[in-house]
N, CA, C and O of each residue as an XYZ file, in Angstrom:
344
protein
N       2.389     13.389     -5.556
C       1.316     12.899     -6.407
C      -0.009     13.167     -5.694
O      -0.166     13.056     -4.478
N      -1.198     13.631     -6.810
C      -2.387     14.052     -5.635
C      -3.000     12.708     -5.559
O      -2.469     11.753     -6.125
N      -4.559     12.547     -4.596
C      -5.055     11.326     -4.689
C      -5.527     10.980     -5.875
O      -5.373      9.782     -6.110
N      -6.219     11.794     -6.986
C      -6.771     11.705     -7.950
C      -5.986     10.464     -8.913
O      -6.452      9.522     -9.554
N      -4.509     10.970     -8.674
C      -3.098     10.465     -9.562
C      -3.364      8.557     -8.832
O      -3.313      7.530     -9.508
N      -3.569      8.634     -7.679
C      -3.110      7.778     -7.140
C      -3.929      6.763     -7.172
O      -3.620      5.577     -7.051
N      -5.163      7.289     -7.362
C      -6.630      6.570     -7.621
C      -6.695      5.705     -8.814
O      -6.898      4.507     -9.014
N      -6.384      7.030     -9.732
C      -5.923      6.296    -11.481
C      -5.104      5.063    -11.180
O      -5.762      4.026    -11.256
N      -3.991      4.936    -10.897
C      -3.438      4.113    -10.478
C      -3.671      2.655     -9.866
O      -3.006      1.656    -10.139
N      -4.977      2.750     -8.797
C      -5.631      2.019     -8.367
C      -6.454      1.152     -9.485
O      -6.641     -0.059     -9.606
N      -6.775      2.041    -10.086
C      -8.178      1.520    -11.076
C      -7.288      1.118    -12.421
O      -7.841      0.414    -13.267
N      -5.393      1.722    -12.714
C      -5.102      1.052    -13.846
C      -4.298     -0.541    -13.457
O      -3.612     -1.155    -14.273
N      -4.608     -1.058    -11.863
C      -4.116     -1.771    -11.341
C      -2.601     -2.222    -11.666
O      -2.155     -3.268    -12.136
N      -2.015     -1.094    -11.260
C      -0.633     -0.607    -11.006
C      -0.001     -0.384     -9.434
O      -0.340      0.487     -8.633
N       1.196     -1.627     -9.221
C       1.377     -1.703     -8.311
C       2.452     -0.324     -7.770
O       3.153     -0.286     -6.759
N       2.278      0.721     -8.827
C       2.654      1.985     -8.076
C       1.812      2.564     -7.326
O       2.025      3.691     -6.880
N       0.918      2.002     -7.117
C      -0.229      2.943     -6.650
C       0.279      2.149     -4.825
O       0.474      2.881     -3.855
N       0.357      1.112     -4.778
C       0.541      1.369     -3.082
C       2.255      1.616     -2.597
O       2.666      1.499     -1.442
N       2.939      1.916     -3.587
C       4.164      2.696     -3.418
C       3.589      4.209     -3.294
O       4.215      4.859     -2.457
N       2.940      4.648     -3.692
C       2.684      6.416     -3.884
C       1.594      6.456     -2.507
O       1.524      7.448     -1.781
N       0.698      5.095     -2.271
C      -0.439      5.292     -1.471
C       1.077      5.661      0.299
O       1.129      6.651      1.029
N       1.807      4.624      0.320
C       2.728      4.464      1.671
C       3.831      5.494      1.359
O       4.796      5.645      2.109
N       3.679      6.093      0.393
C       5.293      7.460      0.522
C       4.222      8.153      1.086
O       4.396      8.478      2.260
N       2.652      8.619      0.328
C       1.450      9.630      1.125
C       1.165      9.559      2.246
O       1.350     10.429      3.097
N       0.545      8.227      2.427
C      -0.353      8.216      3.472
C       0.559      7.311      4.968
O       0.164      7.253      6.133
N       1.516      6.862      4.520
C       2.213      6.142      5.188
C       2.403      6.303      6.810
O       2.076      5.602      7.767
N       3.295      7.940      6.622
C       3.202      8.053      8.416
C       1.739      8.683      9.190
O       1.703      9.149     10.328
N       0.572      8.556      8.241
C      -0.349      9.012      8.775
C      -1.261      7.757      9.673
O      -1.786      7.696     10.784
N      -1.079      6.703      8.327
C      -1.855      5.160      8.947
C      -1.126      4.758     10.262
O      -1.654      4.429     11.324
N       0.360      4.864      9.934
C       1.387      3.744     11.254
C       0.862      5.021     12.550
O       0.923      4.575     13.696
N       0.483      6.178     12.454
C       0.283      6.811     13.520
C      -1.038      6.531     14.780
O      -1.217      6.619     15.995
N      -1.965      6.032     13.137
C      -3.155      5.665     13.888
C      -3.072      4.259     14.074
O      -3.882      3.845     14.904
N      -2.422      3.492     13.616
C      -2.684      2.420     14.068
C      -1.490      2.340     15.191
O      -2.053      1.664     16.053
N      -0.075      2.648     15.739
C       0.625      2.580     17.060
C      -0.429      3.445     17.767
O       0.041      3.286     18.893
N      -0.986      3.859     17.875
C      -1.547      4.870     18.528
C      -2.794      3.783     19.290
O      -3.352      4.226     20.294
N      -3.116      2.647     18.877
C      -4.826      1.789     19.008
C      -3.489      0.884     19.978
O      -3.517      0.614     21.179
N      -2.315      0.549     18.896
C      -1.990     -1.241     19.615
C      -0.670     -1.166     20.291
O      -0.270     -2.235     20.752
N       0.115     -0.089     20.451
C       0.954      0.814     21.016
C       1.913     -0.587     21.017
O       2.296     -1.019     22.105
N       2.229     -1.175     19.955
C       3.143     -2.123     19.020
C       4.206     -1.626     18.216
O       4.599     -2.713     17.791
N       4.886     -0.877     17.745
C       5.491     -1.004     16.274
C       5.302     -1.946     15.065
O       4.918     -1.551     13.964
N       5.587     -3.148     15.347
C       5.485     -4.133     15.039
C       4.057     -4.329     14.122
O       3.751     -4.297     12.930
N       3.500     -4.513     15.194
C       1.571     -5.085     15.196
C       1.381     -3.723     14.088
O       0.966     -4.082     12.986
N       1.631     -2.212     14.234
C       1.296     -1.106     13.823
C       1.855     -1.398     12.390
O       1.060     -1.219     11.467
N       2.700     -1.683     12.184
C       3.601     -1.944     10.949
C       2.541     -2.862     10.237
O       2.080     -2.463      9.167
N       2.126     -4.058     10.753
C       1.316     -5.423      9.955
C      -0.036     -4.550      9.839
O      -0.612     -4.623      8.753
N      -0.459     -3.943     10.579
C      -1.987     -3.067     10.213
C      -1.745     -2.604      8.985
O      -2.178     -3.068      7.929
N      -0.759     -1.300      9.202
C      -0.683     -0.596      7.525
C      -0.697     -1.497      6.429
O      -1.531     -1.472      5.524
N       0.688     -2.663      6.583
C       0.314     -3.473      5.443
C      -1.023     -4.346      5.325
O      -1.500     -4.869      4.319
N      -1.340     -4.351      6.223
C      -2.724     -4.915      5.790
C      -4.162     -3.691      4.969
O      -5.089     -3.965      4.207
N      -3.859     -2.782      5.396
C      -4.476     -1.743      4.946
C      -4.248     -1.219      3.741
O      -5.162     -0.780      3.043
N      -2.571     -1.217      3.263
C      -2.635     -0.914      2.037
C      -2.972     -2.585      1.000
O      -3.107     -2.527     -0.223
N      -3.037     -3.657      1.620
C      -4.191     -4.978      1.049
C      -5.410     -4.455      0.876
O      -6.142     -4.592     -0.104
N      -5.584     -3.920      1.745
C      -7.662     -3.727      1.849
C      -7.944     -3.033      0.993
O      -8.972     -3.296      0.369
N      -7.073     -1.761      0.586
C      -7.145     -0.648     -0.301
C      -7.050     -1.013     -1.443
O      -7.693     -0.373     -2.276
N      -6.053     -2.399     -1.990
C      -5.618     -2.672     -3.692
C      -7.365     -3.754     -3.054
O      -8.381     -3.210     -3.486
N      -7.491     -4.320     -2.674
C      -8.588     -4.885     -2.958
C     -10.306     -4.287     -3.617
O     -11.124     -4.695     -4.442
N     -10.178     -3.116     -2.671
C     -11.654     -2.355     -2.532
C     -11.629     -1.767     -3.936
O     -12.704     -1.835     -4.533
N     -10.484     -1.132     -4.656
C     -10.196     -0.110     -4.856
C      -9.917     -0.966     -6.605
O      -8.763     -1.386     -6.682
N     -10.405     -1.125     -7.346
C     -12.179     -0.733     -8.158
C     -12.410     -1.916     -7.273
O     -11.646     -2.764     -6.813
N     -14.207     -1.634     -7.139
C     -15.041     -0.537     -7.532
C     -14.854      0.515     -6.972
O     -14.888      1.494     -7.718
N     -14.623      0.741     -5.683
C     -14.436      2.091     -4.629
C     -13.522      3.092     -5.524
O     -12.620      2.852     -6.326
N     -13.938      3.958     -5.206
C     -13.626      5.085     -5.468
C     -13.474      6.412     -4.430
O     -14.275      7.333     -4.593
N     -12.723      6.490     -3.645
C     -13.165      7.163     -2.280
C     -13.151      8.770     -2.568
O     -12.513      9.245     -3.507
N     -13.788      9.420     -1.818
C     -14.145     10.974     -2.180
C     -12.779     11.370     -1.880
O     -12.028     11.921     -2.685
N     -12.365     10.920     -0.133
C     -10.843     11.739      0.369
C     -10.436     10.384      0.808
O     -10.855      9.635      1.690
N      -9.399     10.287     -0.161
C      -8.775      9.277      0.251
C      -7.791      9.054      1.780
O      -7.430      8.024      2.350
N      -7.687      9.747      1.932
C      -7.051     10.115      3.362
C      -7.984      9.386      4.496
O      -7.547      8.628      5.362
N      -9.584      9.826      4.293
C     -10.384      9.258      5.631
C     -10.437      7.771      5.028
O     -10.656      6.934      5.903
N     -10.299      7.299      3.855
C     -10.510      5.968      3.527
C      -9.543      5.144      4.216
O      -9.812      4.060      4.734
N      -8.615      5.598      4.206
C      -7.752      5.030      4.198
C      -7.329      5.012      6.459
O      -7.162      4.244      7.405
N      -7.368      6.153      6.171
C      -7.483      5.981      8.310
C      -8.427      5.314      8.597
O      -7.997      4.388      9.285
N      -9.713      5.215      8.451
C     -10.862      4.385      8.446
C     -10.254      3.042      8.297
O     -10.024      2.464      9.360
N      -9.887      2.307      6.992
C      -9.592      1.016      7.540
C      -8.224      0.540      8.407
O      -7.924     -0.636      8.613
N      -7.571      1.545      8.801
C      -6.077      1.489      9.428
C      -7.158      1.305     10.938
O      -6.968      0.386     11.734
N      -7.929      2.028     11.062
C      -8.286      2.263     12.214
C      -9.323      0.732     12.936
O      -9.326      0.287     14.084
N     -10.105      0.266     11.690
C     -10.715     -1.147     11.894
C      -9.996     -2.539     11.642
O     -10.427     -3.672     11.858
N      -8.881     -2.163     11.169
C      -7.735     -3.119     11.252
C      -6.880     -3.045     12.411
O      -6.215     -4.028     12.737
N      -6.842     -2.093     12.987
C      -6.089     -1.802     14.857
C      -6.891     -2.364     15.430
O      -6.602     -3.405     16.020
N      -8.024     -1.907     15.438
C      -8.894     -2.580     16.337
C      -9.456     -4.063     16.168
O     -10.081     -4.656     17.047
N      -9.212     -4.463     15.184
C      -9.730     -5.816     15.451
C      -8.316     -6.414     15.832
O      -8.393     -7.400     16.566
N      -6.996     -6.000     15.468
C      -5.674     -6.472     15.985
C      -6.047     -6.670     17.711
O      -6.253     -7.622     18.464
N      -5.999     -5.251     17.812
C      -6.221     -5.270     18.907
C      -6.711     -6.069     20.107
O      -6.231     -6.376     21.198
N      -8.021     -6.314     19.380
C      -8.804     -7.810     20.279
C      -8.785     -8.826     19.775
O      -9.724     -9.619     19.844
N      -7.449     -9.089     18.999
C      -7.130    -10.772     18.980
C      -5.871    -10.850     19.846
O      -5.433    -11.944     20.204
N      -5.344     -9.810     20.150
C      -4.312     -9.347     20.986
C      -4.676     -9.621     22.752
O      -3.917    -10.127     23.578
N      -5.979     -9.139     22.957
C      -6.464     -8.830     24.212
C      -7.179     -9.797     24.564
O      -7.742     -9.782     25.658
């Protein structure tokens, strides 16, 4: 499915959309986020928190590439893990 598909989805607030967002984007987020908190675990609760942030934002947002949207908040969700961790 492209992002366009997946977007629609977002905006027809259809909970296929974070089934299609985690078959896509799935091993890309858990990469960046084990990669910040070098967890499984912790890395695992980021993504799901990320694909939260995403059904939340997502109307109004509309992201150009959904891909950096989406590493972007994987990546500020590691890191704030991170330093409640540290």
């Amino acid at each position: 499915m492209d992002d366009n598909e997946i977007l629609d989805l977002y905006f027809a607030r259809s909970e296929q959309a974070i089934m299609e967002t985690d078959q896509k984007y799935g091993p890309y987020c858990y990469s960046i986020a084990n990669h910040i908190l070098q967890s499984p675990s912790d890395a695992e609760e980021s993504v799901n928190d990320t694909w939260l942030a995403a059904w939340n934002r997502m109307p109004p947002e509309r992201p150009n590439v959904l891909a950096v949207f989406l590493g972007r908040m994987t990546r500020n969700i590691s890191i704030d893990r991170w330093r409640q961790n540290h």
